[in-house]
C-alpha positions as CSV (number, residue, x, y, z in Angstrom):
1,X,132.3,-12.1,-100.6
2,X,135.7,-11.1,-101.6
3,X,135.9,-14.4,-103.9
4,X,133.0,-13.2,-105.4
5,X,134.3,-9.8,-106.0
6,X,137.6,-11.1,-107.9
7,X,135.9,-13.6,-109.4
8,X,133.3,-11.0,-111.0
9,X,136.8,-8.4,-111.6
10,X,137.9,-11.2,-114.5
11,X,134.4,-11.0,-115.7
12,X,133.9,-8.6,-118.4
13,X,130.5,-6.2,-118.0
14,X,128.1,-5.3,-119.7
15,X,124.4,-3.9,-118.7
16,X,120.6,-3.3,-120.0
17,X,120.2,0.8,-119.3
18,X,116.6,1.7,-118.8
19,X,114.0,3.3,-116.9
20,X,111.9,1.0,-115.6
21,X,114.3,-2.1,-115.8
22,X,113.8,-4.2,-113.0
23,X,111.5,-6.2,-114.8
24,X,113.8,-6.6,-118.0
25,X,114.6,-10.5,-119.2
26,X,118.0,-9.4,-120.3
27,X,120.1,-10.4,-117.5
28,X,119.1,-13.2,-117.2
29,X,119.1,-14.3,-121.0
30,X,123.1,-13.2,-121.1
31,X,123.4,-14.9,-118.4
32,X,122.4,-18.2,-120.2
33,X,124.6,-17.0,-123.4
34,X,127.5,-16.9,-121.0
35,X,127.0,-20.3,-119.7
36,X,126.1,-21.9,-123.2
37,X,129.4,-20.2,-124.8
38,X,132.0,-20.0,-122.0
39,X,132.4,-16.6,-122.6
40,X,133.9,-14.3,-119.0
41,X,130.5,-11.9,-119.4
42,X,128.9,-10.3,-116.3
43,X,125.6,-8.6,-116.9
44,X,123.2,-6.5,-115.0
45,X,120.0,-4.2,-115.1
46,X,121.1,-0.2,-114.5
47,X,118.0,2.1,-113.7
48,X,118.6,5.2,-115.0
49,X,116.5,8.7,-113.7
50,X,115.4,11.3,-116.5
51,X,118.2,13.6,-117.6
52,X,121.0,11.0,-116.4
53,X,121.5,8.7,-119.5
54,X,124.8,10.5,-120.5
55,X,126.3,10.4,-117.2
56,X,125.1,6.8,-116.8
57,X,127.2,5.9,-120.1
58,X,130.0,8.0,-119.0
59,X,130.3,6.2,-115.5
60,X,130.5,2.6,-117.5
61,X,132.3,3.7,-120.0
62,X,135.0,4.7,-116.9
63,X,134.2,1.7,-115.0
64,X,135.6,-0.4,-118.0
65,X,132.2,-1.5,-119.0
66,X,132.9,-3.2,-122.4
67,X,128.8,-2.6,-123.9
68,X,125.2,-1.9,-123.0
69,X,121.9,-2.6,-124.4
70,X,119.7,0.4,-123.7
71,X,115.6,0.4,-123.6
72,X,112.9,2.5,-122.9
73,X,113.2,5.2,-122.7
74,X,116.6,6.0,-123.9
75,X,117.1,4.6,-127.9
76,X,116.9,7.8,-129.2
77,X,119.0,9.2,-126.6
78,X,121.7,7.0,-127.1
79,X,122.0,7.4,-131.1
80,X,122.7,11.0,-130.6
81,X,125.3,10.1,-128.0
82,X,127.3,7.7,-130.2
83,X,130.2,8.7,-132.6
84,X,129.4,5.5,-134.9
85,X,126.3,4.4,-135.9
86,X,125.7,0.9,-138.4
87,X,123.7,1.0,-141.3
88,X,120.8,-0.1,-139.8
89,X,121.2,1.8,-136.4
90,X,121.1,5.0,-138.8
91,X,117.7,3.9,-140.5
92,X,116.2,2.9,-137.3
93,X,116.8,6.4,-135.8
94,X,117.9,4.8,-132.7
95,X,120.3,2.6,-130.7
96,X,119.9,-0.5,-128.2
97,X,123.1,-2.0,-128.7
98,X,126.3,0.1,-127.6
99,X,129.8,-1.6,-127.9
100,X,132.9,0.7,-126.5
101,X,135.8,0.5,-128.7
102,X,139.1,2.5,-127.4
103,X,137.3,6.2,-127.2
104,X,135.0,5.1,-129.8
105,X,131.3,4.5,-129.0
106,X,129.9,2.0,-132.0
107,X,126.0,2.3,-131.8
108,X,123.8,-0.5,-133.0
109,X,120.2,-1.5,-133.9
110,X,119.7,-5.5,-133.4
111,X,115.4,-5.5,-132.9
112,X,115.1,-5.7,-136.5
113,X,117.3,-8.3,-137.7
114,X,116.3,-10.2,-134.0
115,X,112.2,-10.1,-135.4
116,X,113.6,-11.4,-138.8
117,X,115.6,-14.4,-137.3
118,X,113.1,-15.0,-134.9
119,X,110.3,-15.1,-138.0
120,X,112.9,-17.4,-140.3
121,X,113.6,-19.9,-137.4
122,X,110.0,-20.3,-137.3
123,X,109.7,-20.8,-141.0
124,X,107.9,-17.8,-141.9
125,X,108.3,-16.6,-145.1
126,X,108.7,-13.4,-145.9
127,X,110.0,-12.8,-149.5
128,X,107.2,-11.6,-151.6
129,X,104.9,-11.9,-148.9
130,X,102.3,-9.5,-148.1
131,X,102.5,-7.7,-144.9
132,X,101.3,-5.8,-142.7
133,X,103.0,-3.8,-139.7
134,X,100.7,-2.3,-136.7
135,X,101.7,1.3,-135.1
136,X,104.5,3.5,-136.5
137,X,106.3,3.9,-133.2
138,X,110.1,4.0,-132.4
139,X,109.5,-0.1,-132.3
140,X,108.0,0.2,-136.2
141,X,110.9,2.0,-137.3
142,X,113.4,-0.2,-135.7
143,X,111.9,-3.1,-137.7
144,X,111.6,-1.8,-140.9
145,X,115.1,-2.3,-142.9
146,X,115.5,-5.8,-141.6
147,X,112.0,-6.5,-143.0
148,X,111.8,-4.3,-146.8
149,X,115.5,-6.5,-146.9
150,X,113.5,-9.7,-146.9
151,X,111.7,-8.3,-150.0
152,X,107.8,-8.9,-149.4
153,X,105.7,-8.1,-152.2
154,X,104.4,-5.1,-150.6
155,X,104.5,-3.8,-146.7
156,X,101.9,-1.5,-145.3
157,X,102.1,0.5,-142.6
158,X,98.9,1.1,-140.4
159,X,98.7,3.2,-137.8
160,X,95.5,5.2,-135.7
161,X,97.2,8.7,-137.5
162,X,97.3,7.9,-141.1
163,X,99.2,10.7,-141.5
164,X,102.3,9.3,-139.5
165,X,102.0,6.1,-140.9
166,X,102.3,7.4,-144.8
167,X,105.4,9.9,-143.1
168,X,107.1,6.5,-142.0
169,X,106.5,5.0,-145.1
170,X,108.0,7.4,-147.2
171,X,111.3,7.7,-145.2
172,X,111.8,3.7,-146.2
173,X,110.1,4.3,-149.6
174,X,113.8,3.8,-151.1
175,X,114.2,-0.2,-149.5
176,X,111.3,-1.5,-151.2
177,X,107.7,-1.7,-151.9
178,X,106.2,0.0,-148.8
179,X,103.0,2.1,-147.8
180,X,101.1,3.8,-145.1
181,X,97.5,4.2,-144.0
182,X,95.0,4.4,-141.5
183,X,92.8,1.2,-140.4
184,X,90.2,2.2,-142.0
185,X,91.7,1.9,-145.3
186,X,92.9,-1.9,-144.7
187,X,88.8,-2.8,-145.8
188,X,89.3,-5.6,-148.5
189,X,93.3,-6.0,-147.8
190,X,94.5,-9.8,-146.9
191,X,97.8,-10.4,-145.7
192,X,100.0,-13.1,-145.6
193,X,101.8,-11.7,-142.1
194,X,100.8,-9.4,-139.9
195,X,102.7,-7.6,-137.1
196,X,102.0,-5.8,-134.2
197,X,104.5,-3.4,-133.1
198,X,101.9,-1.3,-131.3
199,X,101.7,-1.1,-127.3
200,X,98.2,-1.9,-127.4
201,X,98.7,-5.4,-125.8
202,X,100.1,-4.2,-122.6
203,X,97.1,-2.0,-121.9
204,X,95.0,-5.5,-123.0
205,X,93.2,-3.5,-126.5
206,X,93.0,-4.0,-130.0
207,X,93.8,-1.8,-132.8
208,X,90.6,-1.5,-134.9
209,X,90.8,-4.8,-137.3
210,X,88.4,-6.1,-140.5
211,X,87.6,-9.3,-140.0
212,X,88.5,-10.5,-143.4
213,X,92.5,-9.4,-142.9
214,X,93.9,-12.3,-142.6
215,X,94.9,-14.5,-146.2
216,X,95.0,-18.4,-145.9
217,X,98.1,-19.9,-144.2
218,X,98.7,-16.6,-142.4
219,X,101.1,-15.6,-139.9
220,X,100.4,-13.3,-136.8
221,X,103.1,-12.0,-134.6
222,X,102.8,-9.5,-131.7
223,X,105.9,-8.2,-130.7
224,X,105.1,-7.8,-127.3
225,X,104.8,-10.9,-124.7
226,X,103.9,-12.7,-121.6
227,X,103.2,-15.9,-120.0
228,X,99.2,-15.4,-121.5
229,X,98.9,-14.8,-125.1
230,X,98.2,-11.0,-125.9
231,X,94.9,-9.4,-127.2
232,X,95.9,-9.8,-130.8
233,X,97.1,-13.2,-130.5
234,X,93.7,-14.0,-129.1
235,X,92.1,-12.0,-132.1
236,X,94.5,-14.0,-134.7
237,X,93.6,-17.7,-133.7
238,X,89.6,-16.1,-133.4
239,X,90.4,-15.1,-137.1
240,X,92.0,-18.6,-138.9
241,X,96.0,-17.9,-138.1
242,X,97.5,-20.6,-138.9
243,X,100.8,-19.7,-136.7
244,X,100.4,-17.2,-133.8
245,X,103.6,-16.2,-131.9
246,X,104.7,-13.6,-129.5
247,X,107.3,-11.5,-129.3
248,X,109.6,-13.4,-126.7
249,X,111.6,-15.0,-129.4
250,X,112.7,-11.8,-131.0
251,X,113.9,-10.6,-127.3
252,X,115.9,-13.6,-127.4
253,X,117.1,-12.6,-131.3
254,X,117.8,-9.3,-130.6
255,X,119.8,-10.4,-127.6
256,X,121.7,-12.9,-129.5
257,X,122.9,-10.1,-132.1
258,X,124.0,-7.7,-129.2
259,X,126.0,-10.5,-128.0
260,X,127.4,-11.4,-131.3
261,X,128.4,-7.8,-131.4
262,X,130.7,-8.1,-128.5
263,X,131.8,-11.1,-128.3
264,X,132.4,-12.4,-131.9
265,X,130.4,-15.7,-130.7
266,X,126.7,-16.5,-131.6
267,X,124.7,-18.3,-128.9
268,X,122.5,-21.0,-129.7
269,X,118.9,-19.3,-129.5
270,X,116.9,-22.4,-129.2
271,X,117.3,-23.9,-125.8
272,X,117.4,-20.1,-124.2
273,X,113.6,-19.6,-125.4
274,X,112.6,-22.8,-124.5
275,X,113.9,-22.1,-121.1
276,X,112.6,-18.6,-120.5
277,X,109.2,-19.8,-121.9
278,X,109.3,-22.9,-119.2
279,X,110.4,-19.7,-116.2
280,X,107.3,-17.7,-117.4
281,X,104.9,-20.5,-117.5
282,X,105.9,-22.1,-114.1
């Protein structure tokens, strides 16, 4: 045990903060970046209660805990707690990527840029594509710079309150051609990609879909994930997808940035969500 302990003390840390976290893929992905790279990283899952985020921060921060990823429900949390934000950390309106420099707490926003590598690796075009993005959630909004930066000819934002959607819309209105709407108004519309950043899937429904959405050659991608494909994956092979994906790459992505981040080293993504995908399925 106590070779353990030293061993772990030349170990740098880092942690997922959440509430619930147990479940959480991340250790368990930096795990495999740390073996891939050779880089001294030792990373765990931190539940944190209601009203505790701050002090959970402070206590790593004072442990010598060199960064944190932080999830549900805590993003927003932690971009007001940060005294830097990125570019893109500042858009989103939230943070899952904290790296502690000195006194300095640098906040980031990875999800984004980990959907759009995820989407690129798998040949999916973007560039004057036309999408379409389900829900406008904290997990919309964390998408959307990395997306309007890939230039598609025209993103729409649908959402069961119109009203939201057309609010998110207009706060991006200044990165590219971009709208918002209700379903009802998506009659008539095709689309060349079509995301789901809604939590419909993990309560197994649908958001209200026309049949004729979907262009030729199109892409779906749900952002959530599982070992089963989700409700809208089902809907988007039903419906003449060409390429249906899930969101488990992106995790992998997003992971890959965070690391990145702190580490100055970029982990090969490939074999990591080949080898989650085989630990789900098993």
């Amino acid at each position: 045990m106590s070779d353990l302990f030293d061993f772990r003390r030349r170990l740098d840390n880092y942690a997922v903060m959440g509430n619930p976290v147990a479940h959480s893929k991340s250790p368990r992905i930096h795990t495999l970046f740390a073996e891939q790279t050779g880089e001294p990283v030792h990373y765990e899952a931190i539940q944190v209660d209601p009203g505790g985020f701050v002090q959970a921060v402070g206590n790593f921060d004072a442990s010598s805990g060199k960064g944190l990823n932080i999830t549900v429900p805590f993003k927003q949390e932690a971009w007001a707690l940060v005294n830097e934000r990125s570019d893109r950390a500042e858009r989103a309106g939230a943070v899952n990527t904290i790296k502690f420099i000195d006194k300095t707490l640098f906040g980031d926003n990875t999800d984004g840029i980990g959907l759009v590598n995820d989407l690129l690796n798998n040949r999916i075009e973007i560039k004057n594509k036309q999408v379409l993005l389900m829900g406008a959630g904290g997990a919309a909004r964390g998408v959307l710079a990395p997306l309007l930066e890939q230039q598609p000819a025209q993103l729409i934002i649908a959402n069961r309150t119109a009203e939201k959607a057309r609010e998110l819309a207009d706060s991006f209105r200044d990165l590219g051609n971009i709208e918002g709407s209700g379903y009802e108004a998506l009659e008539n519309k095709q689309f060349d990609l079509v995301i789901n950043a809604t939590a419909a899937s993990l309560q197994g429904e649908l958001p209200p879909l026309p049949d004729n959405l979907l262009a030729d050659g199109a892409t779906c991608y749900d952002m959530m994930y599982g070992a089963e494909p989700t409700p809208f994956m089902h809907w988007a092979t039903q419906h003449g997808a060409t390429t249906v994906l899930d969101g488990l790459g992106m995790l992998v992505e997003q992971a890959a940035e965070s690391f990145y981040i702190w580490r100055s080293v970029r982990p090969d993504t490939k074999p990591v969500i080949e080898q989650l995908r085989r630990e789900m399925t098993a």
